[in-house]
C-alpha positions as CSV (number, residue, x, y, z in Angstrom):
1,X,34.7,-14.0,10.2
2,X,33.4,-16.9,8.6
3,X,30.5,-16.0,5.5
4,X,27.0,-16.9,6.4
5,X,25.7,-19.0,3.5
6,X,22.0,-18.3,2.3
7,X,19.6,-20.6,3.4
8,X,18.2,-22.5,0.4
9,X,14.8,-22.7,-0.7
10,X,12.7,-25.3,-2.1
11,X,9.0,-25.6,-3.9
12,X,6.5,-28.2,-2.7
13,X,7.9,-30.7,-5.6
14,X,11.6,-30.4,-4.6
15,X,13.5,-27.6,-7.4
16,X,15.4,-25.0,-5.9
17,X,13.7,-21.7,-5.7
18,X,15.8,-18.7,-6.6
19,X,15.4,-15.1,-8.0
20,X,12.3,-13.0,-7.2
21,X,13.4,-11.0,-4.4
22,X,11.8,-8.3,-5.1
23,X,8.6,-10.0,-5.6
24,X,9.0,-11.6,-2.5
25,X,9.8,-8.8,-0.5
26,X,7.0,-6.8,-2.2
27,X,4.5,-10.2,-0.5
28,X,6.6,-9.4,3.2
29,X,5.5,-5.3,2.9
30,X,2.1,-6.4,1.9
31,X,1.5,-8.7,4.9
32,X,3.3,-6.3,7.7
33,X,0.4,-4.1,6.3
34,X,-2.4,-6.3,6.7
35,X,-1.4,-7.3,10.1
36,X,-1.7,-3.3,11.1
37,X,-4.5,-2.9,13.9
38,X,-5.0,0.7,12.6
39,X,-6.6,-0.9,9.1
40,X,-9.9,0.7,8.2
41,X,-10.7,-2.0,6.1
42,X,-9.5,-4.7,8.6
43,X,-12.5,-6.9,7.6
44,X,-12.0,-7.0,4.1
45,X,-10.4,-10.2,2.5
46,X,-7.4,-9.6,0.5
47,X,-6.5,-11.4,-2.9
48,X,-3.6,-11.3,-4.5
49,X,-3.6,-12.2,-8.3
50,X,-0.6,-13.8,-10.3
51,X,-0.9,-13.4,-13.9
52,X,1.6,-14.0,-16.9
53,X,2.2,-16.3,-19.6
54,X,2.6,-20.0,-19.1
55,X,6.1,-21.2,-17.9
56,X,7.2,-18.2,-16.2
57,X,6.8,-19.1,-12.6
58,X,3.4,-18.3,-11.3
59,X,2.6,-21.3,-10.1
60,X,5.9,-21.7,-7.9
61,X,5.9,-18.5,-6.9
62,X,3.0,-18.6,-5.5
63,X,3.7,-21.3,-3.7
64,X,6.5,-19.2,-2.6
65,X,4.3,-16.7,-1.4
66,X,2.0,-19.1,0.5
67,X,5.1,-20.4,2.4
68,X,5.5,-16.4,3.4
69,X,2.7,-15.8,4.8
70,X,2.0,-19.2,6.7
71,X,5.5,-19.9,7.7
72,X,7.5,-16.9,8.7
73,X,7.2,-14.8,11.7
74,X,5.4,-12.6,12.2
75,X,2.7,-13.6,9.6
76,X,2.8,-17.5,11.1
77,X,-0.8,-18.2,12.1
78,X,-2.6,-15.0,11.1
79,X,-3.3,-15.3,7.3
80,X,-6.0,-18.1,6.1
81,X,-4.4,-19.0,2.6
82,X,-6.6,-20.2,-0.5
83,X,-4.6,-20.5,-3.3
84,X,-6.1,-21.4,-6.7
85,X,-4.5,-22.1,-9.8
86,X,-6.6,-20.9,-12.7
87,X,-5.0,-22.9,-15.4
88,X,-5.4,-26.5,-13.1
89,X,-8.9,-25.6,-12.8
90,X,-9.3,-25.2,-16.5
91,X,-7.8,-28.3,-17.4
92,X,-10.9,-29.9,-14.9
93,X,-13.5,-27.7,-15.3
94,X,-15.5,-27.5,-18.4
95,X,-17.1,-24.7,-17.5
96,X,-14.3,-22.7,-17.8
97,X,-13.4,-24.1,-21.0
98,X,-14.4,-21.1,-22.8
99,X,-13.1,-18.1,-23.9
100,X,-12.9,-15.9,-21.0
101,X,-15.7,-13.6,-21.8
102,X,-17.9,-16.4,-21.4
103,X,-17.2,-17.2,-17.9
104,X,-19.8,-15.9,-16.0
105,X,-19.3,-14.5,-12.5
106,X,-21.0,-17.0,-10.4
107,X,-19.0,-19.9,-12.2
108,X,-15.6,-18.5,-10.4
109,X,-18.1,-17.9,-7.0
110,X,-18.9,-21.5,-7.4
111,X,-15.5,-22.3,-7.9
112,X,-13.5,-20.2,-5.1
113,X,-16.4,-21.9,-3.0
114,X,-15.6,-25.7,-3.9
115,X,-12.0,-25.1,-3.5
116,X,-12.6,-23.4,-0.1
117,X,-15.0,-26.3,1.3
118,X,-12.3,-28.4,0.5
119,X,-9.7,-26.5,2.5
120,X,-11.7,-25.6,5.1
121,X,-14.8,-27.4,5.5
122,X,-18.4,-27.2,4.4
123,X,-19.5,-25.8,7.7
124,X,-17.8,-22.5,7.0
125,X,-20.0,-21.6,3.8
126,X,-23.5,-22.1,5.7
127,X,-24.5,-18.4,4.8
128,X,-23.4,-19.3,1.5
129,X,-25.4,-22.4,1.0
130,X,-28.4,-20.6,2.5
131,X,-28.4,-18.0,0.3
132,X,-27.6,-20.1,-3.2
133,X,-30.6,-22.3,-2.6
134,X,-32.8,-19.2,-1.9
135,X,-31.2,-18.2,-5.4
136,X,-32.0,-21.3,-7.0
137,X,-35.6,-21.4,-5.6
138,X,-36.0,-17.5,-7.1
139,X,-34.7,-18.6,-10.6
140,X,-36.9,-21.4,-10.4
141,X,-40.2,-19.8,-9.6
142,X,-39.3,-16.6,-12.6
143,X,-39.1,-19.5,-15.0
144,X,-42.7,-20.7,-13.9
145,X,-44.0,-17.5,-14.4
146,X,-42.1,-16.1,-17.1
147,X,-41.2,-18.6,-19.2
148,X,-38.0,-18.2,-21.7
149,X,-40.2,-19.5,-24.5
150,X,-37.3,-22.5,-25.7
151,X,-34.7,-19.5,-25.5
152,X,-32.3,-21.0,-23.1
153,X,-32.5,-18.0,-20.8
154,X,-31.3,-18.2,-17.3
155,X,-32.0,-16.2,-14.3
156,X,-30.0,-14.5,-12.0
157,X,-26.1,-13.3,-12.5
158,X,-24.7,-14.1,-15.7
């Protein structure tokens, strides 16, 4: 009986993707789970957060991961994937040119938000719009009346 070969598998830019099984099986448990109708949390987004030093392979395997869980049965379909790589959006964002203590909480908001118009369309973030320029209306009527006095303070998270 002849040996079935392996089928071989490729990153978006065409090197050969090997090793990480474990990893990858650990993405294939995590998925079966979220795909239980039994969840209590079942509304709840999930993220799931590579982190290393640079060169080691986050970036292609989570590319690798992505292809899991929008390509394979039975996870084909049901997951809507944003994946984000931090160090990319470094490079182009000088806000988050800083050391990381720095970054303030609605800068990566703002972020995750940009990069998900952009996948998915502005129309999906209308409750999000609605509620930053309610924000931004707040912050600017506390500075009116409770001026910072030339100390560069800003209102609202930070």
């Amino acid at each position: 009986m002849p040996s079935q070969q392996p089928e071989l598998i490729y990153t978006p830019n065409g090197q050969l993707f090997v090793g990480r099984v474990t990893e990858q099986e650990d993405m294939r448990y995590a998925l079966r789970d979220m795909l239980q109708p039994n969840r209590d949390d079942e509304t709840l987004p999930a993220i799931f957060l590579l982190y290393g030093d640079g060169g080691i392979g986050k970036t292609s395997l989570s590319q690798r991961f992505e292809a899991i869980a929008s390509e394979e049965e039975p996870f084909a379909g049901a997951f809507q994937i944003l994946r984000v790589d931090w160090e990319e959006q470094r490079r182009r964002v000088p806000a988050l040119q800083v050391a990381r203590e720095q970054i303030s909480p609605d800068t990566v908001l703002e972020l995750f938000y940009k990069q998900a118009a952009k996948e998915w369309g502005d129309k999906a973030f209308t409750q999000y719009q609605q509620v930053k320029a309610q924000l931004h209306e707040v912050e600017q009527e506390a500075e009116k009346r409770f001026p910072a006095r030339g100390m560069g303070m800003k209102w609202g998270v930070s």
